[in-house]
Structures are given as structure tokens and as C-alpha cells.
N, C-alpha and C positions, 0 to 999 in steps of 0.2 A: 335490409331489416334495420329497423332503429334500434337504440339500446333499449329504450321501452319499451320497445316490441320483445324485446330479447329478453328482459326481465320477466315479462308478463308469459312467455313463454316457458322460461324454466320455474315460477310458480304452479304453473300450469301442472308441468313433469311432476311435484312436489321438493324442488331443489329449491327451498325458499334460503334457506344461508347461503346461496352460491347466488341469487337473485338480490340479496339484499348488500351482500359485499359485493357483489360485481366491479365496480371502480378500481377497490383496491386490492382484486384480482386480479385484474388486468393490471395492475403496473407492478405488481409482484412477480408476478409471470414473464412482464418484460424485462424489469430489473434484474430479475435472477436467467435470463434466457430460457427458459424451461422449454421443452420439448412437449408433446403431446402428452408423453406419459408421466412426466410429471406433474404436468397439470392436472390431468383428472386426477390422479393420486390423490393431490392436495382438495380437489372439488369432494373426494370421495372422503376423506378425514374429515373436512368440514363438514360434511352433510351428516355423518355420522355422530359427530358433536353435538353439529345441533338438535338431529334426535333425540339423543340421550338427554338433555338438556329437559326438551319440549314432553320426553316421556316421564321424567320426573316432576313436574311442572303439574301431570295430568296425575298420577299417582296421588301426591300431596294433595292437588285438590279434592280428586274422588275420596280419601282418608276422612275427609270429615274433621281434619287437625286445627283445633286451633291454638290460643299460643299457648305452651306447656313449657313448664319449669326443665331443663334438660338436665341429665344424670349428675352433669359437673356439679352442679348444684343440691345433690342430695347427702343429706348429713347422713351417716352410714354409722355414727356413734351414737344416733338419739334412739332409734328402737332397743329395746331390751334384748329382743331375737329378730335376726333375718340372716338369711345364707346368701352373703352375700357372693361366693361366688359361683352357685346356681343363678342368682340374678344376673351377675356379669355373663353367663354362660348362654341365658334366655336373648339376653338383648344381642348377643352376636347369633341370634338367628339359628343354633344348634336344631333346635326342636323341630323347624318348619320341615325339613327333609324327609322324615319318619311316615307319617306327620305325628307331632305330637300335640296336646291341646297344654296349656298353663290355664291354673290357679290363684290366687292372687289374693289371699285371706288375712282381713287387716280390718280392725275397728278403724272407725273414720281419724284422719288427720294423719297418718303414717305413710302416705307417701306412694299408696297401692295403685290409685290412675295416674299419677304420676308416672312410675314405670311401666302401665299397660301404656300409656300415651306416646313413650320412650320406642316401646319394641314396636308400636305400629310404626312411626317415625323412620327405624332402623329398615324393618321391613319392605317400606315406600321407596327410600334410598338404594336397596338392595335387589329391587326389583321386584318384586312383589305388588300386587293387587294389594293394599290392604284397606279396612275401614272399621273406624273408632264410631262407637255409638252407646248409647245408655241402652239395658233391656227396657227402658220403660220406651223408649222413640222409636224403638225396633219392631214391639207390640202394638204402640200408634201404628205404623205404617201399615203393616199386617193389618189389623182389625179395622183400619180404615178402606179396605180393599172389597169391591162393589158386588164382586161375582168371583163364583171358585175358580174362574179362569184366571182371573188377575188375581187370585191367590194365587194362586199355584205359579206365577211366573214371579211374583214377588221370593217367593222359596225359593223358587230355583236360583234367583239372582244372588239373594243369603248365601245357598249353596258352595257358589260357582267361587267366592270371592277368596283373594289369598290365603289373607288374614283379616280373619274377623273377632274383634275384639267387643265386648260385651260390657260395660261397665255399667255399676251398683246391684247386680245382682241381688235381694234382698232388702232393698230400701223400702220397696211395696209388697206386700200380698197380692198373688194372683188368683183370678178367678179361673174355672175350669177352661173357658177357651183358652185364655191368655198362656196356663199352663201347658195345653195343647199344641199350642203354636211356637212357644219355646221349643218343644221338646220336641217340635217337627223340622226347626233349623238344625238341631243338634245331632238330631236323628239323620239327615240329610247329609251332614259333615264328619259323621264318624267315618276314622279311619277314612278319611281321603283329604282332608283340608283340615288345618292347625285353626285352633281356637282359644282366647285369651278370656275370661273371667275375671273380674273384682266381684268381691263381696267382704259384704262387713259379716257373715254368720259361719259358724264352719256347720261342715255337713251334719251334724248330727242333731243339728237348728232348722233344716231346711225345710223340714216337713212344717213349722210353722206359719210358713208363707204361701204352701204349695194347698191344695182341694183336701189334700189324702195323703198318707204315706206312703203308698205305693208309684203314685207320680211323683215323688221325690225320689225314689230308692230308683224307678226306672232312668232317670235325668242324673241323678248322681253317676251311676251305672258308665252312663256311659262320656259323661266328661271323664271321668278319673280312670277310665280302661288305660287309657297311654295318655300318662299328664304326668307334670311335675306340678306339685303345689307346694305353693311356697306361703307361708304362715309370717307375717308380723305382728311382734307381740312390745305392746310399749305405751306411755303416753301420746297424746297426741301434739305432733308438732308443730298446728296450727294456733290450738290452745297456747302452747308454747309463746310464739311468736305474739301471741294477742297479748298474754301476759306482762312478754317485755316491753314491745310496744304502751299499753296501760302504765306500766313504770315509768317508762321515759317521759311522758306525758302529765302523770303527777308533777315527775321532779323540773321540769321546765317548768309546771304552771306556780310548784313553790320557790325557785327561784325568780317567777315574776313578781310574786308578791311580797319576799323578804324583802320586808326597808336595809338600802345600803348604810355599812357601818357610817358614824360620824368620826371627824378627826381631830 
């Protein structure tokens, strides 16, 4: 057998890191004299690796992630109110065991998909199925679905997922499907699969979005049965940032135009 053969063979198996180093498996094995059993050992480490590798790889990408500001980066002195160590608490993952769903209550610019985008991240890392999505892309896909069969496998797949994170909850008014179809994922994931929320409204806003108050009061129901909500209360610190930037920007465009002193 050729080593080509031999490579093309153990991709074959699915031992693609033991197919891909081959070369400098073999002169590692010779080098150190290894024995049989420690070689596979080593084959068996490697391929393990590279799993984990290639299972995180598939996580992130199913996630729907793309680039987010990461924690280190969160000013934890600019909101008025947030608890932060329920935040710290949320992001190491405590809740998904229970399961418990999160809340994520914050006028725009505080920082609330920021840390939904955080916990799914965590989650991904951690093992976890998870996926970041707006309610508004969630109800496209849904509503975009041809026949109640591929509804219904589109729910179940809602369903099935780790963690599922919902963000803007509240940006749009929904219509009676639309609220339907929310309240059939939620309804689907009670009490068996963790759920993440943003919203710019607290609940007792909700009904202005929703057909009715009764299809909010049901949907409130049963996010909040076993939830931590977590409330930001503050300016916003994108404003913030626009702000300073706008300053900075002045004061360079008036120091271009001050005439330099004469001597």
C-alpha cells in the first residue's frame, strides 16, 4: 500500500488529523520508539483534538455569530443599574442546566445584544448547540414556510436547539400569525431548552406590540415561569460614543483652521 493509499484510507475511517500529519507521525513514533500502544494513544489524542476542534468550528458556525464586542470590553460603570453578578452568573452558563430561559431588558445602546451575543458565544464554546437570531428573521423564516409540514419541522428544529437566543424583541408590532408563531417556539421550549431574550419594553409594554392582551399575558407566562431577568437602566452608550467622537472631530477640524501664532 502506498502512503496515498494509506492516507485516503484512514480519511476514509474519518481519522483525518492522523491522515493529515501522517509524515510527522511516523517519525515521532520512530524518534520516540513507540510501541503499538502508544502510538494509537497518540493517534487516539489526536483525533480527539481534532474533533473538538472541528465540533466547535460547526457550533460557531451554526450560531449565526458574527463579530461582537466581547465582555472585556463592556463598561459595567456606564449604566445607572445592572447586576452585574447575575450577568457574570448568566455568561458562565448556570441557567442552561435547569433549564432556565434569561431576560435581557434595556432601552437601545446599553449593551443588552451585546451580552445575549456573549452567552451564545459561551454556550457554543461550552458545548452547546446554540443560535443568535433577531425575532424579526425567526418569523421571516417561519412565515416564509410553504405547507404546514415544513412548518412544523421548521418548529421542531426552533425546538430542538441548545440555545436559543432571540434578539429585539419589541422593535416591531406583530400581527396575529406572527404572534402565533412566537408563542409556538416558546411554547415548544418551555421547560425543556434555555432561552435568551432582548427587548427594549418591559412587560408591562408588551401588550402594545402583541393583537391582544391575552397573547401577551400567555407569552409573558411562560418566558418568566423560570427566568432570570435582568433590567438595564442608563443612557445610552452608543449615543455616548457618537457624542465623543462628534467632539473629537470638532476640535481637530478647529485646530485645522486656527491660523498659527506669528513670532
Amino acid at each position: 500500500m502506498t502512503e496515498r493509499d494509506l492516507r485516503t484510507r484512514l480519511r476514509g475511517l474519518g481519522l483525518s488529523a492522523t491522515a493529515d500529519g501522517l509524515d510527522d507521525l511516523v517519525a515521532l513514533a520512530s524518534k520516540k520508539r513507540w510501541g503499538a500502544i502508544e502510538l494509537f494513544e497518540h493517534v487516539g489524542a489526536l483525533e480527539e483534538k481534532d474533533r473538538t476542534r472541528r465540533g466547535l468550528e460547526r457550533r460557531l458556525k451554526r450560531s449565526r455569530l458574527e463579530r461582537f464586542k466581547p465582555m472585556v470590553d463592556y463598561d459595567w460603570n456606564w449604566p445607572k443599574k445592572i447586576d452585574r453578578s447575575l450577568v457574570e452568573s448568566v455568561l458562565r452558563l448556570d441557567f442552561i442546566a435547569e433549564p432556565r430561559n434569561v431576560v435581557l431588558v434595556a432601552p437601545q445602546g446599553l449593551g443588552k445584544t451585546m451580552i445575549a451575543q456573549n452567552i451564545a458565544h459561551h454556550a457554543a464554546i461550552g458545548g452547546h448547540s446554540a443560535l443568535f437570531i433577531s425575532a424579526a428573521q425567526l418569523l421571516l423564516d417561519l412565515g416564509s414556510q410553504e405547507s404546514a409540514r415544513a412548518l412544523d419541522r421548521r418548529l421542531k428544529h426552533y425546538a430542538k436547539i441548545g440555545l436559543l437566543i432571540l434578539d429585539e424583541i419589541g422593535f416591531l408590532a406583530f400581527d396575529n400569525r406572527n404572534a402565533d408563531l412566537l408563542f409556538q417556539v416558546i411554547s415548544r421550549r418551555y421547560e425543556k431548552k434555555s432561552t435568551v431574550l432582548t427587548t427594549n419594553l418591559a412587560f408591562r409594554d408588551w401588550p402594545t406590540i402583541f393583537p391582544n392582551a391575552t397573547c401577551a399575558t400567555a407569552l409573558i407566562d411562560r418566558v418568566v415561569h423560570h427566568a432570570d431577568v435582568i433590567a438595564i437602566e442608563g443612557d445610552s452608550y452608543r449615543a455616548r460614543e457618537a457624542d465623543s467622537h462628534a467632539k473629537e472631530r470638532r476640535s481637530r477640524r478647529k485646530d485645522l483652521t486656527e491660523p498659527e501664532p506669528t513670532t
